[in-house]
N, C-alpha and C positions, 0 to 999 in steps of 0.2 A: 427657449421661448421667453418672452419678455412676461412679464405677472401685467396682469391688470392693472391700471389706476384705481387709486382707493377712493370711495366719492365722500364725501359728508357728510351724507344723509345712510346709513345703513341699516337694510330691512330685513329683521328676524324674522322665519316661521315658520311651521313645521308644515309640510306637505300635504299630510293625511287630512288635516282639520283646517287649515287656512289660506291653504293656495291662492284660490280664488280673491279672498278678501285684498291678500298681501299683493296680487297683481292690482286690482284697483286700486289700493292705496300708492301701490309704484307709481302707477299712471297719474293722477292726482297730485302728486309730488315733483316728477319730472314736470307738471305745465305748469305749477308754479316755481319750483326753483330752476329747473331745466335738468334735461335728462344727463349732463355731466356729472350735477351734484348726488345723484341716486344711485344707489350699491345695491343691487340684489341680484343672489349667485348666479341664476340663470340667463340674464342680462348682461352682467357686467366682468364675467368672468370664460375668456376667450377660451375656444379648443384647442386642448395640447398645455396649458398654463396648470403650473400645480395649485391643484384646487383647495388644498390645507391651509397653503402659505397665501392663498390669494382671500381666502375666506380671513383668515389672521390680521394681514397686512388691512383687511375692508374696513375690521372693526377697530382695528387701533386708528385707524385712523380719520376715522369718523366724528363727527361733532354733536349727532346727534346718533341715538339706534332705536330705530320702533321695534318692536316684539308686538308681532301682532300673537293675541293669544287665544286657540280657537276650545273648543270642548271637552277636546278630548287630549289638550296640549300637553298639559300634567301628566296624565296616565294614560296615554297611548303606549302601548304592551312594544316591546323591543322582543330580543333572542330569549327564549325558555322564559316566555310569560310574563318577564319583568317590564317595571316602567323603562321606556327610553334614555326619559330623564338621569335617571339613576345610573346609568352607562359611562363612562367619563368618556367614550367614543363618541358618544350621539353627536354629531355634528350641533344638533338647536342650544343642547347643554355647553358646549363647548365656545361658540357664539355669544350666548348672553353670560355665562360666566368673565370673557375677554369683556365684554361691554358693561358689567358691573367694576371690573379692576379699574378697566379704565376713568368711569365715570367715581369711585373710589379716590384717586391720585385728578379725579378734578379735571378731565380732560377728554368724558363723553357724557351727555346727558341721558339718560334709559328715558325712554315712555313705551309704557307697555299700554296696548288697545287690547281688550276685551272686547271679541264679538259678540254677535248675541247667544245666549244663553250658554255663556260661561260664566259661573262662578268664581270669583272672589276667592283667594283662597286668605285667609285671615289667621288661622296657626302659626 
């Protein structure tokens, strides 16, 4: 199977706490730059396509990466109680980690959106 096209715009977020948001903001995004330039997993990435390499291929090649970041984004509990985050699996870790390198070496910009009543984290 062919990978997806990687779009320009790609959208972080984690399931549990920002689904919602991160579909609105998809939508909002495609009607201003069009729905080719918008990346997010369940959108843009066909059945049957490896999802690792297609998630990979999304963020390196993006121009921009929203992280949308909901409540419980930080510490939502993964396997035996721990944060997600803290997983080097977690897919959202994995994602914005690829999106900081890149944006690192000058070649993706991060902006992260804080919905409502999430905290700052300032440490």
């Amino acid at each position: 199977m062919e990978l997806a096209m990687p779009q320009s715009i790609f959208i972080s977020y984690r399931r549990s706490d920002a689904q919602h948001a991160a579909f609105a903001i998809a939508d909002r995004l495609r009607w201003a730059f069009g729905p080719e330039e918008i990346f997010m997993d369940r959108s843009s990435i066909e059945s049957g396509d490896d999802w690792p390499e297609s998630l990979r291929r999304g963020v390196e090649a993006a121009k921009v990466m929203v992280v949308v970041i909901g409540p419980t984004w930080l510490t939502a509990p993964g396997a035996w109680g721990r944060r997600r985050l803290d997983d080097p699996n977690d897919w959202v870790r994995k994602e914005v980690c690829t999106g900081l390198a890149q944006h690192a070496a000058g070649r993706t910009e991060v902006m992260p959106v804080l919905l409502r009543d999430t905290q700052a984290v300032t440490e």
